[in-house]
C-alpha positions in Angstrom: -2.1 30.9 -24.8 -5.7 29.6 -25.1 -6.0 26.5 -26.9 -9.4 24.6 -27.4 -7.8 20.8 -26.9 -6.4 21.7 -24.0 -10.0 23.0 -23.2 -11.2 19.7 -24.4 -9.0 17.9 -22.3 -8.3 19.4 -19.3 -10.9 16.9 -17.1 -8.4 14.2 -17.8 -5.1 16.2 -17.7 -6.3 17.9 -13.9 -6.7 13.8 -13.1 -3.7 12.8 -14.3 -1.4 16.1 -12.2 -3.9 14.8 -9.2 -2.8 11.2 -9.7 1.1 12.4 -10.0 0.6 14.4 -6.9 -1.0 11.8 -4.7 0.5 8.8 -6.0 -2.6 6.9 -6.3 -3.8 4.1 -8.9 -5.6 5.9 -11.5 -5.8 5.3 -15.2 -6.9 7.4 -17.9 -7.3 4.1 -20.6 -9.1 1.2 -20.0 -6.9 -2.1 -20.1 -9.6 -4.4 -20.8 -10.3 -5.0 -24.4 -13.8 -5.1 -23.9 -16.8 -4.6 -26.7 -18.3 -2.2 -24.5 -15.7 0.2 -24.0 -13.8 0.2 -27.4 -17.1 -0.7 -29.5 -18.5 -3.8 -30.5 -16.0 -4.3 -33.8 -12.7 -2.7 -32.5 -11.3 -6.4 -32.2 -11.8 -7.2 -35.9 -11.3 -3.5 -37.3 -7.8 -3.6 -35.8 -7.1 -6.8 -36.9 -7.8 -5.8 -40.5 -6.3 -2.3 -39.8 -3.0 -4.4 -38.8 -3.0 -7.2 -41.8 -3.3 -4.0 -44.1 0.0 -3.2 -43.2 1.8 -6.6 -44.2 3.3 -7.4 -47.6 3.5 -3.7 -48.0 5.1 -0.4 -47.9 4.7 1.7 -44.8 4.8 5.6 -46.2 5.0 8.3 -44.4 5.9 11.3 -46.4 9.2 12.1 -44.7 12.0 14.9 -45.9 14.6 13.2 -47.6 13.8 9.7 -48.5 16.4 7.9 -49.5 15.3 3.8 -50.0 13.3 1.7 -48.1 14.2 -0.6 -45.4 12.6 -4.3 -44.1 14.1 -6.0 -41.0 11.2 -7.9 -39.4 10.9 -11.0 -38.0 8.0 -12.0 -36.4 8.7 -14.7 -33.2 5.2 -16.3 -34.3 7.2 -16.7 -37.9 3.9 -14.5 -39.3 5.1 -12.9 -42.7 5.5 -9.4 -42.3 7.0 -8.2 -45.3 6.7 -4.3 -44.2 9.1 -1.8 -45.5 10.1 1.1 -43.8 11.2 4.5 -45.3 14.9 5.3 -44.8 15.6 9.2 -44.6 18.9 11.0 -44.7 19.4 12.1 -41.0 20.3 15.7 -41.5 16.7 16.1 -43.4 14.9 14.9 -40.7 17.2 17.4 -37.9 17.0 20.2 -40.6 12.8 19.3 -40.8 12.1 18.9 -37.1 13.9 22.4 -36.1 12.2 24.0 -38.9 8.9 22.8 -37.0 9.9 23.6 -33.3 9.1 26.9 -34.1 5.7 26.6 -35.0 5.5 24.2 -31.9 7.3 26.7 -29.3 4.9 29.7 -30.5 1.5 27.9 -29.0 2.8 27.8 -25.6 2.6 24.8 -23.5 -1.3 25.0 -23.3 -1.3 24.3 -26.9 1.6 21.4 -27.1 0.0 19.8 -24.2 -3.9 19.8 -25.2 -2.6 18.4 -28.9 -0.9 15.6 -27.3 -3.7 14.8 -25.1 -5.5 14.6 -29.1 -2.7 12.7 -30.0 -3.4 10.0 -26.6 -6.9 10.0 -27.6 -6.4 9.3 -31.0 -4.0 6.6 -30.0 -6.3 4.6 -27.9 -8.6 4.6 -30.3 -6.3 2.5 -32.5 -5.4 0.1 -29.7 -6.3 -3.0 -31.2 -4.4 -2.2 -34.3 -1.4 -1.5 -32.3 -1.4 -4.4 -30.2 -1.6 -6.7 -32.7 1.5 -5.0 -33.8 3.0 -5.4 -30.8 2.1 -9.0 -30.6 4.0 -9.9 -33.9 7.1 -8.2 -33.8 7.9 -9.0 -29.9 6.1 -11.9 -28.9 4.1 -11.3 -26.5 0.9 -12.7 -25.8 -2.2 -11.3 -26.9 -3.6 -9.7 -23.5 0.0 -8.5 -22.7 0.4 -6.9 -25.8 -2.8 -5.2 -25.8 -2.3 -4.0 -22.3 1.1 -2.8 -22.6 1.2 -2.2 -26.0 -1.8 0.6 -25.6 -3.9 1.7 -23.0 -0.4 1.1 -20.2 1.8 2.8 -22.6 -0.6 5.6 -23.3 -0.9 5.8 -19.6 3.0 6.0 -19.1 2.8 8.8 -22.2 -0.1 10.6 -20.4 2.0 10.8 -17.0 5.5 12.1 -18.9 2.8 14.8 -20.6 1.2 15.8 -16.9 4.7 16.3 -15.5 5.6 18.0 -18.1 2.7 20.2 -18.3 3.2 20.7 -14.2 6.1 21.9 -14.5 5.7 24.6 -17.1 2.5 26.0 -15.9 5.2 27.0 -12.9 6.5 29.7 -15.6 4.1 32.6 -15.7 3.6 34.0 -19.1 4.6 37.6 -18.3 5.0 39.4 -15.0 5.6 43.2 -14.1 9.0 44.0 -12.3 8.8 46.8 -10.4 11.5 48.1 -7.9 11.0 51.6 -5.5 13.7 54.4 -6.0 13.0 56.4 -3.4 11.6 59.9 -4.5 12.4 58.8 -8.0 10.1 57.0 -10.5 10.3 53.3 -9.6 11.9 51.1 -12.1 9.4 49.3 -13.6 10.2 46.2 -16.4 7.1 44.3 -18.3 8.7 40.7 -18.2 7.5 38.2 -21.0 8.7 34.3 -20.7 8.9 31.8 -23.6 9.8 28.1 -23.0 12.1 26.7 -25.3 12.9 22.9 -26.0 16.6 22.1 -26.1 16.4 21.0 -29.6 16.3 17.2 -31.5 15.5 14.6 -28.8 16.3 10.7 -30.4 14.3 8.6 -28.9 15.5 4.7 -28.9 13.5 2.1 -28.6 13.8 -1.6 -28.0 12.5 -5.0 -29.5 10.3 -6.4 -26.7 8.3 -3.4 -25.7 8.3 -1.1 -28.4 5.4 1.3 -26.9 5.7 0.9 -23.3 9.5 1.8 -23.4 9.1 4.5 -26.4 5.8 6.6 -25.1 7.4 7.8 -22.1 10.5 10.0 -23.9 8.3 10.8 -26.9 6.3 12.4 -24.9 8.1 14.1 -22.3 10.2 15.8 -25.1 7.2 16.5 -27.4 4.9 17.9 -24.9 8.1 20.4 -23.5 8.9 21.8 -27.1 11.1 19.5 -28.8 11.3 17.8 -32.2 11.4 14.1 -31.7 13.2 11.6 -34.0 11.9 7.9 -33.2 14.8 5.5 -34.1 12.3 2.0 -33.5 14.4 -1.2 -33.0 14.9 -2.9 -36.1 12.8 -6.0 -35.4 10.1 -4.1 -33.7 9.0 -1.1 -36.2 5.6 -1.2 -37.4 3.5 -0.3 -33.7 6.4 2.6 -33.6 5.6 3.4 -37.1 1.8 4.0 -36.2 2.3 5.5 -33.5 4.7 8.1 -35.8 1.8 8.0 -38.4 -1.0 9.1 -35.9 1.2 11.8 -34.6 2.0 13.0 -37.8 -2.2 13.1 -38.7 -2.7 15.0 -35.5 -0.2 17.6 -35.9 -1.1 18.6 -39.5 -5.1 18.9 -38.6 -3.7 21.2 -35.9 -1.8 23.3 -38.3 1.4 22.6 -37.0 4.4 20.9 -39.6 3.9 17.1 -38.9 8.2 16.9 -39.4 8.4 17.8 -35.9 7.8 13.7 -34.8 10.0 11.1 -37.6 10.8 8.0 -37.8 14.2 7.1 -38.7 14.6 3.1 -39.7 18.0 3.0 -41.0 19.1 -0.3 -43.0 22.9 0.4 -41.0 23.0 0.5 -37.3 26.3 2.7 -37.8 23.2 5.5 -39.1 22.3 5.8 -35.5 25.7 6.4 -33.9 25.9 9.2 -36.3 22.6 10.6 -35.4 22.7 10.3 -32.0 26.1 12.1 -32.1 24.9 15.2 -34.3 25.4 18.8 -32.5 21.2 18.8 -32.9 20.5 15.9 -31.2 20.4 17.5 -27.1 18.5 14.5 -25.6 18.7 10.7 -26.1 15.9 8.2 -24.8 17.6 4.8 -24.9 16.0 1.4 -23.6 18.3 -1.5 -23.9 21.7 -3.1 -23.8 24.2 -2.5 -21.6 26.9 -2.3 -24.4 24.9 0.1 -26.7 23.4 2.6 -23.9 26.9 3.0 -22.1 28.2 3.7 -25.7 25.9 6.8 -26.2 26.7 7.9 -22.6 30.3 8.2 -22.7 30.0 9.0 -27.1 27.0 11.2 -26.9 28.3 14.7 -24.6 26.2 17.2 -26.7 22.8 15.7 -25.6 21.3 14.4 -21.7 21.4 10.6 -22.1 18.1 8.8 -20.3 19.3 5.5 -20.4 17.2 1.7 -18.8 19.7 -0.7 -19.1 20.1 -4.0 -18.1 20.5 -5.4 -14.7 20.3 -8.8 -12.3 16.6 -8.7 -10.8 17.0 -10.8 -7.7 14.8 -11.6 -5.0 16.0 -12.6 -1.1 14.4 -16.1 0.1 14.5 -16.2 3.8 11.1 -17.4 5.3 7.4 -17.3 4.0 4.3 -17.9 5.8 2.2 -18.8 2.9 4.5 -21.1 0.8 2.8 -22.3 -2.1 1.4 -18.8 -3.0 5.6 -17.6 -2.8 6.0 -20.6 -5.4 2.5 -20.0 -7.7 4.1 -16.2 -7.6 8.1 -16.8 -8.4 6.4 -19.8 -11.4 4.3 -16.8 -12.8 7.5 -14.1 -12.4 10.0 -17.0 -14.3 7.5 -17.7 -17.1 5.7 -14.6 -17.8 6.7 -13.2 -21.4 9.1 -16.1 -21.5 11.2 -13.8 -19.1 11.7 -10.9 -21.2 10.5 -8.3 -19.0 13.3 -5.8 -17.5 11.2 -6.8 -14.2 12.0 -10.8 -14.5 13.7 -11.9 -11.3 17.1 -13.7 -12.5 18.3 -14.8 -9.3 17.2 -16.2 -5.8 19.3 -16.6 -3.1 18.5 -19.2 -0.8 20.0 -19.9 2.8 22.0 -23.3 2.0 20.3 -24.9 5.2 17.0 -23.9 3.8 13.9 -21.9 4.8 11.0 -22.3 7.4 7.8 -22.1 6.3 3.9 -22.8 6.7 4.4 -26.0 5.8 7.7 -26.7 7.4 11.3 -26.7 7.0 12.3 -26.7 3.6 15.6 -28.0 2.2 17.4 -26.4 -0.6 16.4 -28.9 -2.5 12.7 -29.0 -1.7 12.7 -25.7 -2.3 14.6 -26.1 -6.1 12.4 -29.2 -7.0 8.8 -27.2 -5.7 9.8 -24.1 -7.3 10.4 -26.3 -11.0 6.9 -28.6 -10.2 5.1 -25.2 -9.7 6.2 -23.8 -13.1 5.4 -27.1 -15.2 1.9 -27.1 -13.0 1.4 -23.2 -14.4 2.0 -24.3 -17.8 0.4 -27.4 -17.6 -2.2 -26.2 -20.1 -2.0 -25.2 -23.4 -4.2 -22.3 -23.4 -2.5 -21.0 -20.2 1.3 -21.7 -21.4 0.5 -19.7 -24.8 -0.8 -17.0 -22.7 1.8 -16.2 -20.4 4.7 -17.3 -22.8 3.8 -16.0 -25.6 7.1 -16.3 -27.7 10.6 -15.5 -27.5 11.7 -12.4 -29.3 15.6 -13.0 -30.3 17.2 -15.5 -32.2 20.3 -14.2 -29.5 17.4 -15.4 -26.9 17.1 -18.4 -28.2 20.9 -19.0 -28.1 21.1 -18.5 -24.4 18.4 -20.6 -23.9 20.1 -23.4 -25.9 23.6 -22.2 -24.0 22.4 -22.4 -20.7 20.7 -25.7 -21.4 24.3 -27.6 -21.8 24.8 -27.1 -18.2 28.2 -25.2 -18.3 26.0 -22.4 -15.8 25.1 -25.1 -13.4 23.0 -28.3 -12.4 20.1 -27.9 -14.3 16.8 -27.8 -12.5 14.3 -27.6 -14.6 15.2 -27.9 -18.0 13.5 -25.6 -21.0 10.7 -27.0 -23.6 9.4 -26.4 -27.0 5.4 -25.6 -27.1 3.9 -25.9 -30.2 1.4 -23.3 -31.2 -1.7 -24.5 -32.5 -2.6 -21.2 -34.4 1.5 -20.3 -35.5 3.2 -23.6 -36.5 6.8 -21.4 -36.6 6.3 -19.5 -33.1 9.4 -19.8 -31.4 8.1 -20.9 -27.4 9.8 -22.6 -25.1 9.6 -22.5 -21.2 11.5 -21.6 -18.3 15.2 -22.7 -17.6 15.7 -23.0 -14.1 19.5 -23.5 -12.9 21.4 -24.3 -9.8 24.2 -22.4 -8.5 26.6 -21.4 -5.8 27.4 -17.6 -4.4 31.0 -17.8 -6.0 29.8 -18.5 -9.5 29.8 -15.4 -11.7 27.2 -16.7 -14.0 24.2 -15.2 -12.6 25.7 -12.3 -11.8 26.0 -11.5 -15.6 22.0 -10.5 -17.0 20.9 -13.6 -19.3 18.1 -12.0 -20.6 15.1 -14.7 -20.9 13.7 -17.3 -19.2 16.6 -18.3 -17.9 17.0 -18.1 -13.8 19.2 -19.2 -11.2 18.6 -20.6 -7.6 21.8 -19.1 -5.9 22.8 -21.0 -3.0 24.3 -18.9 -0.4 25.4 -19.3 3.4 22.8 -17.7 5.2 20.4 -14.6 5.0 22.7 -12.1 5.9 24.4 -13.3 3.1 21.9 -13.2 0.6 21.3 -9.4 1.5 24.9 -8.6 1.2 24.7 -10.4 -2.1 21.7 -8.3 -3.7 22.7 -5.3 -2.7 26.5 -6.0 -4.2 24.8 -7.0 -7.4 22.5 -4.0 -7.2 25.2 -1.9 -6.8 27.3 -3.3 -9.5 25.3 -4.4 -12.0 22.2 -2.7 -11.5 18.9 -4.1 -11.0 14.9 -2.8 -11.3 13.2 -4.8 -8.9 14.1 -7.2 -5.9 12.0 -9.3 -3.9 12.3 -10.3 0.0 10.1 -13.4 1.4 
């Protein structure tokens, strides 16, 4: 049926299906936090808009509060000091259902132009919500900012032109009509109704609590499902705006804001029982291997979309422009202290070494370049703080400190402390580059964070053999070839 937002938006949704179709670049959000495009006070507004949050509760008006909860810690030791509501589960099921009628009976026209409001709306709090970002997972200003808003309202605008794609492929009524002859033809008036399958969980994870999150959300809101956000427990408060704004945008459209929740439970067992419930038909999981093979092989009732961890690895054979190979691996290693799912974790390389523009180089060479390349990255302060920013975990930290002893390997280059002029308690500490052999099974297990290992193997065929093995068996989402 008609709807005036999808009216509204319908120059940037026709881009978007263009941009799906084509496989262009094209972005709806702009990822520079520049004056001129957010206005002239958007930096300070949504600093404020963030600090108002601290020391405080965080209400939402949910069905069937319960307590409130508080689990943050910021890696930049900030005090947070937000708590959460904590809602009985079958409330929130019970709530959501009750509003996925409302949300079913305006068509897909209508879901999709109100979460087009909804991306709008959300990008116009984009400073707020990176700052969020930036405290609960670490990362550094620009990164958070980018992938904390305008990227993850990008991925959330994709998910929503997909799914609008593919229910504008289901006509809204058609007439059946079948010749008999000399007889009257039968004739049938044929109206069609997309349904959603019912609860979608959505599960996020502590470093990119947008980026990761959007994606689902959106796919199963714009397609006419209730969505229950279950944020991880260190990373809650840019989920919890993001629930908040939702919520706002539903009710001024006359639809029941239940059908988006947040559900921050105080016991992780709360969200094995939710994501088991009969109600719950899909499950959005970024995160552990241990935790997102659990809800495949526990969770049957619902379709489990699951990004779990993996060995990145890159291939090392040859490279005609050598120190740009090394200023790009330094920047891969150190970016987000290595707490992107993209972070390479090992490099094989040939054990006679590679050729290059600058001729032959030894393992070694290539181990000792590689470590003076990172340190020269980070050489200043302003640039280490940047592409650091801080490490997330307290588990991260441990690997760090585990890998360090040397039981992985020879250390290469070993990891240091930076001190952060602006946040005495951030928790930053550099790359941990480690030697080691094809046999050894320690980098084939993921060591999430900046921890990477130079893999010395017999030759290239070797290495290949080797990546797609680990590929294959432990999964991976990038690799790199030189």
């Amino acid at each position: 049926m008609p709807h005036a937002l999808f009216d509204k938006h319908r120059a940037t949704l026709d881009a978007a299906v263009n941009a799906i179709h084509e496989r262009g670049y094209w972005a709806a959000y702009a990822e520079t936090p520049s004056p001129g495009i957010y206005g002239e006070s958007a930096m300070e507004d949504g600093k404020r808009a963030f600090e108002r949050c601290l020391g405080r509760q965080f209400a939402l008006d949910q069905p069937g509060q319960v307590a409130w909860t508080s689990s943050e810690t910021s890696p930049y030791g900030l005090a947070l000091g937000v708590s959460y509501p904590v809602c009985n589960a079958q409330a929130l099921i019970d709530a959501g259902l009750e509003a996925m009628r409302g949300w079913r009976n305006i068509g897909a026209e209508g879901r999709t132009g109100i979460c087009l409001e909804i991306l709008e709306r959300l990008n116009k709090h984009s400073f707020e919500l990176a700052h969020a970002v930036m405290m609960t997972t670490g990362q550094g200003w620009m990164m958070a900012f980018q992938a904390g808003a305008p990227h993850a309202q990008d991925r959330a605008l994709e998910a929503v032109a997909y799914a609008w794609r593919e229910q504008s492929f289901v006509p809204a009524e058609a007439i059946w009509e079948k010749p008999q002859g000399k007889n009257p033809p039968l004739r049938m008036h044929k109206q069609f109704e997309i349904v959603g399958r019912g609860v979608a969980l959505v599960i996020g994870c502590g470093t990119f609590p947008t980026w990761n999150t959007y994606p689902g959300l959106f796919a199963a809101l714009a397609t006419g499902n209730p969505v229950i956000v279950k944020p991880h427990a260190n990373a809650v408060l840019p989920v919890a705006m993001t629930v908040r704004i939702i919520r706002e945008v539903l009710a001024e459209n006359g639809i029941d804001a239940n059908l988006v929740s947040l559900a921050a439970f105080a016991d992780p067992q709360a969200t094995r029982e939710l994501a088991q419930h009969a109600a719950v038909r899909s499950i959005d999981f970024t995160g552990s291997n241990a935790f997102g093979n659990w809800l495949i092989d526990h969770c049957r009732q619902a379709q489990v979309y699951a990004e779990l961890a993996g060995v990145n690895n890159v291939v090392i054979d040859s490279t005609d422009a050598y120190q740009a190979m090394l200023r790009n691996l330094a920047f891969t290693l150190a970016l987000y202290s290595g707490q992107m799912c993209t972070t390479s974790q090992a490099l094989f390389v040939p054990a006679a070494g590679i050729d290059t523009d600058q001729g032959h180089k030894s393992f070694d060479d290539l181990a000792g370049d590689l470590a003076r390349a990172i340190d020269g990255l980070l050489g200043k302060p302003e640039v280490a703080l940047a592409v650091l920013g801080a490490v997330q975990s307290a588990e991260t930290l441990q690997r760090i400190e585990d890998a360090a002893s040397g039981a992985p390997g020879q250390v290469i280059l070993a990891s240091r402390k930076i001190d952060h002029p602006d946040f005495p308690a951030a928790q930053l500490r550099t790359p941990l580059l480690i030697a080691s052999t094809a046999d050894d099974p320690a980098w084939t297990q993921e060591c999430f964070g900046p921890v990477s290992f130079l893999v010395r193997v017999a030759d290239t065929a070797t290495a290949i053999a080797l990546s797609e093995r680990v590929v294959s068996e432990r999964g991976a989402l990038t690799v790199g070839l030189y």
